[in-house]
MDAnalysis code that builds the backbone (N, CA, C; Angstrom):
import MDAnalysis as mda
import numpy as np

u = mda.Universe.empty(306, n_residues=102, atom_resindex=np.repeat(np.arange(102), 3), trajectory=True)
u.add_TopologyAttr("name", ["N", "CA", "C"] * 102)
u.add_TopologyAttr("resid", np.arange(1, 103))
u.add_TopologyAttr("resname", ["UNK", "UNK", "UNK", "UNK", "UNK", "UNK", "UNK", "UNK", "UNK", "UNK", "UNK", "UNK", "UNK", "UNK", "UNK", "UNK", "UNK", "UNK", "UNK", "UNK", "UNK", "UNK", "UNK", "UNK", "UNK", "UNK", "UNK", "UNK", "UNK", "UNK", "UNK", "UNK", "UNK", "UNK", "UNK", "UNK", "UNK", "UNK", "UNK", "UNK", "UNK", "UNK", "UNK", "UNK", "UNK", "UNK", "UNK", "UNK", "UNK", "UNK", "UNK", "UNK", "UNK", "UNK", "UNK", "UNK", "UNK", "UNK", "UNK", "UNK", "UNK", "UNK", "UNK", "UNK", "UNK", "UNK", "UNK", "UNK", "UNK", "UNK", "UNK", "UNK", "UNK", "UNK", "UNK", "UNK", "UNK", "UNK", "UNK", "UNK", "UNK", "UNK", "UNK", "UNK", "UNK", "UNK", "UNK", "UNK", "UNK", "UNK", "UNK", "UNK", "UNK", "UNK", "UNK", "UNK", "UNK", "UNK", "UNK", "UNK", "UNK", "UNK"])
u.atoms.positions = np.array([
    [-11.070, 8.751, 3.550],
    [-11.506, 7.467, 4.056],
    [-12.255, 6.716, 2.947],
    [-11.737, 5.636, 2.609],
    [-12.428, 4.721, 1.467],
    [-13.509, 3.963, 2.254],
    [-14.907, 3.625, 1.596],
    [-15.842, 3.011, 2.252],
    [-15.434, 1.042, 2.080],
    [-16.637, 0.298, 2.301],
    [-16.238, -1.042, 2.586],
    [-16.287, -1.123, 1.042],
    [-17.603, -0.714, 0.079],
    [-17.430, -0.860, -1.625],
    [-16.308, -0.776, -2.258],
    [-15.738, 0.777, -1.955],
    [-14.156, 0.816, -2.692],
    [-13.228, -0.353, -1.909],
    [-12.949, -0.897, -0.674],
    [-12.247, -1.172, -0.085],
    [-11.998, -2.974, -0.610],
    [-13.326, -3.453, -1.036],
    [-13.598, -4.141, -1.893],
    [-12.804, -4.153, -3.145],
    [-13.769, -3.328, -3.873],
    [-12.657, -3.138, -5.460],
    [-11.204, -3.029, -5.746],
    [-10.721, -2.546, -4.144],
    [-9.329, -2.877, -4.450],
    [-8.925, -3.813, -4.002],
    [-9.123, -4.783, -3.399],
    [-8.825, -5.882, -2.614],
    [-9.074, -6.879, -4.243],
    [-9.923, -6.679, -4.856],
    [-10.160, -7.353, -6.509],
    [-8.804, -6.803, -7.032],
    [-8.463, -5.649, -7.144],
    [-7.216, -5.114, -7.833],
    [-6.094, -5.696, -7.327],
    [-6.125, -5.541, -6.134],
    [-4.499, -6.116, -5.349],
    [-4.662, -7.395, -6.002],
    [-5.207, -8.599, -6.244],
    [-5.127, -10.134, -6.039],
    [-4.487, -10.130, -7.259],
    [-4.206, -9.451, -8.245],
    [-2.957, -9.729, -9.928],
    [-1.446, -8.716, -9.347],
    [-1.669, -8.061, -8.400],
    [-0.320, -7.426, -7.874],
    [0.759, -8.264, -7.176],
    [1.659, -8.151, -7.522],
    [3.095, -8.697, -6.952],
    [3.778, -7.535, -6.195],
    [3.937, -8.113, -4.810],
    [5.010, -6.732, -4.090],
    [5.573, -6.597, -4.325],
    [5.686, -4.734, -4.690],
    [6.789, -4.114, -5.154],
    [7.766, -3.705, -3.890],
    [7.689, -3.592, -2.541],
    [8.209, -3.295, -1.938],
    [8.421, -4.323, -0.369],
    [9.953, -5.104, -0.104],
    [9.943, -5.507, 0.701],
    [10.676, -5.196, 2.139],
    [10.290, -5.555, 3.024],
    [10.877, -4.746, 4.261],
    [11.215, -6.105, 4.795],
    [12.933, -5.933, 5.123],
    [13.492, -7.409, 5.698],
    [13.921, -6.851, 7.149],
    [14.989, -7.484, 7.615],
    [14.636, -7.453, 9.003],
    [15.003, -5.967, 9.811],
    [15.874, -4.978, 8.990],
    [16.060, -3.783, 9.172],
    [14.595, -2.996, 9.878],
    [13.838, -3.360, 9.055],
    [12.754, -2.915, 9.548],
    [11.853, -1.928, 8.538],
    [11.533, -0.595, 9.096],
    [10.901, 0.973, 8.173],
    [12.228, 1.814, 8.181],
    [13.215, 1.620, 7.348],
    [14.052, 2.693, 7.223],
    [13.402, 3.739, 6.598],
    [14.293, 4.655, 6.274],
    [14.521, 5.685, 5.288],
    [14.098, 5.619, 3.820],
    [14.839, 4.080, 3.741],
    [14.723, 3.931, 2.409],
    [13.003, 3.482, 2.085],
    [13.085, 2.672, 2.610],
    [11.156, 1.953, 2.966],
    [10.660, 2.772, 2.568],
    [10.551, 3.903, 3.347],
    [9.641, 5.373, 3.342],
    [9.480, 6.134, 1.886],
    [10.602, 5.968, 1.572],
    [11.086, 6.445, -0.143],
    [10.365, 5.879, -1.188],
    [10.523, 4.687, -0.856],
    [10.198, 3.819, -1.721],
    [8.433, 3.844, -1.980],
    [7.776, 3.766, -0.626],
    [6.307, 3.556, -0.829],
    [6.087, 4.919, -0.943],
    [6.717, 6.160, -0.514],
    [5.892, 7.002, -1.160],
    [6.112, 7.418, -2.986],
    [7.189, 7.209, -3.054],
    [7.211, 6.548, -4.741],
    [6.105, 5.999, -5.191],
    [6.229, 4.531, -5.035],
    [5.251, 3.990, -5.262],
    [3.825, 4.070, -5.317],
    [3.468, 4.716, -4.287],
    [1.691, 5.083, -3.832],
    [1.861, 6.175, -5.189],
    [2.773, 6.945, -5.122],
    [2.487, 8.446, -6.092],
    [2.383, 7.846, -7.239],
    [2.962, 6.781, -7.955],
    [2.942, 6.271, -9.304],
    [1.761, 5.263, -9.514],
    [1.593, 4.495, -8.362],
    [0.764, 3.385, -8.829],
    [-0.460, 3.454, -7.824],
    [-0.631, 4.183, -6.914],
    [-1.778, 4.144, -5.763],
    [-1.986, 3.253, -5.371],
    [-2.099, 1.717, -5.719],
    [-1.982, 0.664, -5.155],
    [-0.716, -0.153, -5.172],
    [-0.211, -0.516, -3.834],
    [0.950, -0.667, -3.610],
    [0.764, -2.093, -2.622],
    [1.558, -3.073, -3.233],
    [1.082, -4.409, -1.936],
    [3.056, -4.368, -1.617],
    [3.175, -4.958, -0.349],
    [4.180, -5.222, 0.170],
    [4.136, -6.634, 0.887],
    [5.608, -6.893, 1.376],
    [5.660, -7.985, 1.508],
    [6.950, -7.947, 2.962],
    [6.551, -8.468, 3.643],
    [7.522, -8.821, 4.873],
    [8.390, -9.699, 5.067],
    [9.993, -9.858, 4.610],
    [10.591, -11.084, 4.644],
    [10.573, -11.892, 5.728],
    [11.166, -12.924, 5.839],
    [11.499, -13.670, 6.579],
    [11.973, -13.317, 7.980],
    [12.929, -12.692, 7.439],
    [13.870, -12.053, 8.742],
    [13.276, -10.745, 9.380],
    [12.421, -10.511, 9.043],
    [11.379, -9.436, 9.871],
    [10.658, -9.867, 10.527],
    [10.412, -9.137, 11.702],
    [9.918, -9.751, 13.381],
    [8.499, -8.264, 13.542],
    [8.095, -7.606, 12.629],
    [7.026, -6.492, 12.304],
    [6.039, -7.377, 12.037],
    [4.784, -7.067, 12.899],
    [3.737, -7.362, 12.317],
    [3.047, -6.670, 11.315],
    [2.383, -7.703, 10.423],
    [2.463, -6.893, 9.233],
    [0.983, -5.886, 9.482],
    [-0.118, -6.217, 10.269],
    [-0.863, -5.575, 10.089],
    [-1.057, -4.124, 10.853],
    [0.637, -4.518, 12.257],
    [0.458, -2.994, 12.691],
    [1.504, -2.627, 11.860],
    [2.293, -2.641, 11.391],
    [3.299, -1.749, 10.413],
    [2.533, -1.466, 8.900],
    [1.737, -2.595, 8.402],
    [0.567, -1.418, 7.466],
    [0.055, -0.334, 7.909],
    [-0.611, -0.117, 9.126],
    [-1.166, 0.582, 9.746],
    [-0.379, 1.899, 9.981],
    [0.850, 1.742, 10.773],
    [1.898, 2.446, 10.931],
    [2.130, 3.535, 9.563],
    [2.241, 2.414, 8.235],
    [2.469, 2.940, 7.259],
    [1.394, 4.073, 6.172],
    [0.394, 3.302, 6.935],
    [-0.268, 4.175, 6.071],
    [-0.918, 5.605, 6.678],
    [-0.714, 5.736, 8.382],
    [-1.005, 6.564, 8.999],
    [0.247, 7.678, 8.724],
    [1.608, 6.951, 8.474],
    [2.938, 8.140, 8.638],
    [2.703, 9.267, 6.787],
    [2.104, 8.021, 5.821],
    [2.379, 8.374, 4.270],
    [1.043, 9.433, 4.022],
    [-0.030, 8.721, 4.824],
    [-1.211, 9.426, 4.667],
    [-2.380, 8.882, 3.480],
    [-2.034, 7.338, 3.715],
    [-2.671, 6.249, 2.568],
    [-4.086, 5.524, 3.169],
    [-4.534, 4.722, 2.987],
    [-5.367, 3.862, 3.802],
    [-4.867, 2.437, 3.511],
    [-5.408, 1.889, 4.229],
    [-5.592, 0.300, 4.480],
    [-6.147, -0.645, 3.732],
    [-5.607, -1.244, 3.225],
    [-6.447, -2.192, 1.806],
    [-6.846, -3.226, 2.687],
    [-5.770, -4.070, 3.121],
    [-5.843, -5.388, 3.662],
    [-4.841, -5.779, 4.041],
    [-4.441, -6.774, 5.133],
    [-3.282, -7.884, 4.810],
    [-3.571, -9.021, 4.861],
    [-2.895, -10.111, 4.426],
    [-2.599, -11.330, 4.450],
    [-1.751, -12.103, 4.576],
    [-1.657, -13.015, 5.328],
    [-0.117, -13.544, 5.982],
    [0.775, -12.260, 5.902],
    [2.037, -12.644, 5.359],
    [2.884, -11.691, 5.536],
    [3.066, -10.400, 4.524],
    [1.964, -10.147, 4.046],
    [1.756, -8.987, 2.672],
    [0.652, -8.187, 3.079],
    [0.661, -7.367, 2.856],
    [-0.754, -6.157, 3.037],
    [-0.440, -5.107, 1.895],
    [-1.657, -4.447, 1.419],
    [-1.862, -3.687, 0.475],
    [-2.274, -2.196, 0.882],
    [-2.167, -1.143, 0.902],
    [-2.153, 0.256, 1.294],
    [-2.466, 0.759, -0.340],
    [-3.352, 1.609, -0.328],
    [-4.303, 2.734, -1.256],
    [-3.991, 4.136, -1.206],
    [-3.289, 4.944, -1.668],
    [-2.962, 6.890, -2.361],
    [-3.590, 7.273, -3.062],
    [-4.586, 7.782, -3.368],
    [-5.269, 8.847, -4.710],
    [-3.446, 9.604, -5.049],
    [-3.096, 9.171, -5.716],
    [-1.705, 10.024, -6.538],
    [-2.318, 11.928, -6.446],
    [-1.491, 12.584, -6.377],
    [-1.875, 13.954, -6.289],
    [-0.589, 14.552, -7.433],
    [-0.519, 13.376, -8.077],
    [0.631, 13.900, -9.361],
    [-0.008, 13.933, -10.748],
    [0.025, 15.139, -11.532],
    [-0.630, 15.723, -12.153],
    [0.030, 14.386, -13.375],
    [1.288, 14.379, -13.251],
    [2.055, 13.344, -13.987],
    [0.877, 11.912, -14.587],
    [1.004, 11.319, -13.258],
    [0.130, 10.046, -13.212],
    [-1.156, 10.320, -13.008],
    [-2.283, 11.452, -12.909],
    [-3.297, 11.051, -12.671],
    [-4.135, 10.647, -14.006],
    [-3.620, 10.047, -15.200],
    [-3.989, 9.822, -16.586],
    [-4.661, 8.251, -15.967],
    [-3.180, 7.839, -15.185],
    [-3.676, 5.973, -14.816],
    [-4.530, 6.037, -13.575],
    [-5.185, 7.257, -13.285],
    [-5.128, 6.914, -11.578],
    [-6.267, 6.071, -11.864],
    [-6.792, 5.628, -10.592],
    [-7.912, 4.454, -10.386],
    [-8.790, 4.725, -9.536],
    [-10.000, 4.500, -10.951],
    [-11.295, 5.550, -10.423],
    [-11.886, 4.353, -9.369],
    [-12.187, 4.790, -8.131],
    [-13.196, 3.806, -7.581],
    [-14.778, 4.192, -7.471],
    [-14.883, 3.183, -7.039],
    [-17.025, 3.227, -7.743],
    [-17.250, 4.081, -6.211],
    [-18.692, 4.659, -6.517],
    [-19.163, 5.653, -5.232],
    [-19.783, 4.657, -4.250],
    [-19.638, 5.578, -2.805],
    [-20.106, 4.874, -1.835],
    [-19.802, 3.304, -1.305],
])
């Protein structure tokens, strides 16, 4: 569980991020699932984006998402929200992203 401080600092981090991952009107496939847990493992901060043709709200399908991956909740906004992974890949934890205590 990240406190409101870290929850902060990344909400500063997300605002130079561009979504890497979009979910159109299909919905949370398979692939979705693939993709953000990719993503969370490489980059821990991960913003997404909800097309047009998607009828998901974005703040219960963040929610959704980050309860199924095992991430937390950054934020959303209009149709984008941001979800947080501590990477547990020995690979990437060189970039991981230290957040401040408490």
């Amino acid at each position: 569980m990240i406190t409101p401080k870290q929850r902060k600092y990344l909400k500063g981090l997300a605002q130079d991020l561009s979504p890497i991952v979009m979910i159109g009107k299909a919905g949370l496939t398979d692939n979705i699932y693939t993709e953000m847990r990719n993503a969370l493992r490489t980059r821990e901060l991960v913003k997404v984006k909800l097309q047009e043709g998607c009828d998901l709200d974005p703040k219960e399908t963040a929610n959704k998402l980050a309860a199924d991956l095992g991430a937390e909740f950054v934020q959303a906004i209009g149709r984008k929200f941001v979800l947080y992974k501590k990477t547990d890949d020995e690979k990437y934890k060189a970039k991981s992203i230290v957040l401040p205590r408490g």
